[in-house]
C-alpha positions as semicolon CSV with decimal commas, in nm:
position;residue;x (nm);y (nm);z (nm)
1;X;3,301;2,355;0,297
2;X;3,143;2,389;-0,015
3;X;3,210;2,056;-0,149
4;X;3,084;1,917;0,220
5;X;2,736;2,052;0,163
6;X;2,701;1,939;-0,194
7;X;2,812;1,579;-0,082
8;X;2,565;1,605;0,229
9;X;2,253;1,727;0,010
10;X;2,387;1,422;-0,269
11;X;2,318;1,186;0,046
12;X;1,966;1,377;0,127
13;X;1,852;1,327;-0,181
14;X;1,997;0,932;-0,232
15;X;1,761;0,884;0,059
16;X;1,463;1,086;-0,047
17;X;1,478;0,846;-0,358
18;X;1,524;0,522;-0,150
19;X;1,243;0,664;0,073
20;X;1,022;0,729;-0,232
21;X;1,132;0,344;-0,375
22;X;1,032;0,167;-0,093
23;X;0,693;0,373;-0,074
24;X;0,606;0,334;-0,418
25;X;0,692;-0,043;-0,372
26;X;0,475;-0,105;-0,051
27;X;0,196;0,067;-0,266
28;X;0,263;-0,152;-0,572
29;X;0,181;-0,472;-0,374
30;X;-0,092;-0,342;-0,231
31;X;-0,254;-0,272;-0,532
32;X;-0,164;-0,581;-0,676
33;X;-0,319;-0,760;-0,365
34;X;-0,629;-0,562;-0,441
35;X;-0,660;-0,664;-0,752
36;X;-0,609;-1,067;-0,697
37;X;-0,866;-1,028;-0,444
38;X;-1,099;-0,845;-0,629
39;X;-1,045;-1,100;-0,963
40;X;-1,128;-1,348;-0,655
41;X;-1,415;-1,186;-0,532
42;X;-1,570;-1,180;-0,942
43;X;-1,456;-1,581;-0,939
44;X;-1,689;-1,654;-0,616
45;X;-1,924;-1,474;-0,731
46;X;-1,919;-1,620;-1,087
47;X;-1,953;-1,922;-0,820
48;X;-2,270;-1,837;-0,692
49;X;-2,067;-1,815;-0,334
50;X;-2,208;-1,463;-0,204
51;X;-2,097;-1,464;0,138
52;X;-1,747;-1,547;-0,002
53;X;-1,750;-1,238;-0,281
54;X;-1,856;-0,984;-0,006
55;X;-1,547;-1,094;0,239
56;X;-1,302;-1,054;-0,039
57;X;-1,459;-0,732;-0,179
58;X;-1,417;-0,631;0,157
59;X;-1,056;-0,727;0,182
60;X;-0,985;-0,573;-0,154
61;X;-1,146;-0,258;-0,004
62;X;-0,954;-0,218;0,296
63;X;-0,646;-0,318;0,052
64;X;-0,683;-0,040;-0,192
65;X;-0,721;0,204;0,097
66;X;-0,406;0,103;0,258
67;X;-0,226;0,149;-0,087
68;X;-0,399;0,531;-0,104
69;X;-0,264;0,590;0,289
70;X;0,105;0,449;0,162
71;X;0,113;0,685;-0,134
72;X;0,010;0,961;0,090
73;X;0,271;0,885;0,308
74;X;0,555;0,864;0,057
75;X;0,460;1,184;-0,037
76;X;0,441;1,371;0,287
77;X;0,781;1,210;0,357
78;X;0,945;1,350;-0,009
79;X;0,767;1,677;0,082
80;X;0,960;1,736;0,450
């Protein structure tokens, strides 16, 4: 019985970490995202291209904030 429960809370906490991988991946490339559209947001405007610079800062925005509400979920799910 004993050796039952310490094999069942070995396999909890394999997928706790596999969980927590795939989180901390999703918010990875997010963040990376962000950044390639903020780096293209600097090039348009470098560009003189306005319009273009605020739809990508825009998109880099909304990026970043869906990395922050992956991380938060990653954690609420290694928390229960």
């Amino acid at each position: 019985m004993v050796a039952s429960a310490f094999a069942f809370s070995l396999l909890r906490a394999c997928a706790e970490s596999e969980e927590e991988a795939a989180g901390d991946l999703a918010e990875q490339q997010m963040e990376s995202q962000e950044d390639v559209l903020e780096e293209e947001a600097d090039l348009a405007e470098a560009q003189g291209d306005e319009a273009q610079e605020e739809v990508l800062d825009e998109q880099a925005d909304a990026m970043g904030d869906a990395a922050d509400e992956a991380e938060e979920a990653t954690e609420d799910q290694v928390a229960q």
